[in-house]
N, C-alpha and C positions, 0 to 999 in steps of 0.2 A: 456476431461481433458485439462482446458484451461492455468493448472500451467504451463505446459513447453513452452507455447508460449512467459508468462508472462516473467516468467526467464531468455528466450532468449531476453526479449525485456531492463529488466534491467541490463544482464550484457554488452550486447551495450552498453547501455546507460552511466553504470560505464566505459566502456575500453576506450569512446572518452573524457568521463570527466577527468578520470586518465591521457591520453593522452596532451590533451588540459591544465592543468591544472600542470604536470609534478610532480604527487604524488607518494611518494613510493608505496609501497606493501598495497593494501587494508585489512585492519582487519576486518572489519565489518562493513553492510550494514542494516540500520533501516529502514523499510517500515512502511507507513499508508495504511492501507489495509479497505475499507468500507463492511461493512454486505452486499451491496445492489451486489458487486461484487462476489459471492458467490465463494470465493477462501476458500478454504484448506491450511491452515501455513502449515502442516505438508508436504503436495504433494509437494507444492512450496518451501517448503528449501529444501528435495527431489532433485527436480527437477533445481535447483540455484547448488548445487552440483556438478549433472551429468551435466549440462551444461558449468561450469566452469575449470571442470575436463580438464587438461591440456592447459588450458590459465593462464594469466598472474594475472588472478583472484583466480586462487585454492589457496582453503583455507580459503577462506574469510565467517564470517558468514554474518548469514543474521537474522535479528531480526526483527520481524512483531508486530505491536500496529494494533489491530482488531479496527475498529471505528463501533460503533453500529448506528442501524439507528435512527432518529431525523428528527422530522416536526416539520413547524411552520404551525397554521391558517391564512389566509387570512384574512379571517373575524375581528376573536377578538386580535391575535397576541400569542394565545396560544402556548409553546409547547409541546408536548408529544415524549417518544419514541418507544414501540411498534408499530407494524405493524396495526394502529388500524385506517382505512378511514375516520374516521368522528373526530371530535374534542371532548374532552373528557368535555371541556370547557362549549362549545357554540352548538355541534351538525351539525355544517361546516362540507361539502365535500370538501370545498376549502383548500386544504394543499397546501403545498410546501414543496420537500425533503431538509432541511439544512446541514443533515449530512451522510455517510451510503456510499458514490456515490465514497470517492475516493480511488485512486492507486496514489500514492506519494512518491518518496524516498526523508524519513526527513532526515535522517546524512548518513554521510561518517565519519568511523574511518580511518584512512590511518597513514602511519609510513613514517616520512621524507625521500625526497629521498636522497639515500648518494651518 
């Protein structure tokens, strides 16, 4: 269960930006989450929760955009997105992943600080 490692690693990430940045109280946290990272929204807001519970983050939600996976061909420049090795195209082994691969926090909601 790799969510709590995750969770721990973004509300870091939030507490130095909040820090650095001098934001009020975070509302809500948007992630890009890739297929290819085989994460669970549900375990990882779960676990964003439990991990925020009693820092300066409780409370905050967290809202995940699943990115499905995405090739391009080598070859002919095709692309498809199931999990499918060959090109649907041209019949290429040669892919490349475009999409699927990230962990990103898109936005910060945050309330000015007073």
């Amino acid at each position: 269960m790799h969510e709590v490692s995750l969770a721990e690693s973004v509300a870091c990430s939030l507490i130095d930006l909040k820090k650095e940045q001098g934001w009020g109280r975070v509302v809500e946290v948007r992630l890009r989450i890739g297929a290819l990272r085989q994460v669970f929204p549900e375990i990882l807001c779960f676990a964003f929760e439990t991990v925020t519970k009693g820092t300066e983050l409780e409370g905050a939600g967290l809202a995940i955009d699943d990115i499905p996976i995405s090739f391009r061909c080598r070859d002919c420049g095709a692309c498809w997105g199931e999990d499918d090795p060959l090109c649907p195209e041209c019949g290429s082994m040669h892919r490349e992943t475009v999409a699927g691969n990230e962990m990103e926090i898109e936005s910060v909601e945050v309330e000015e600080q007073t």
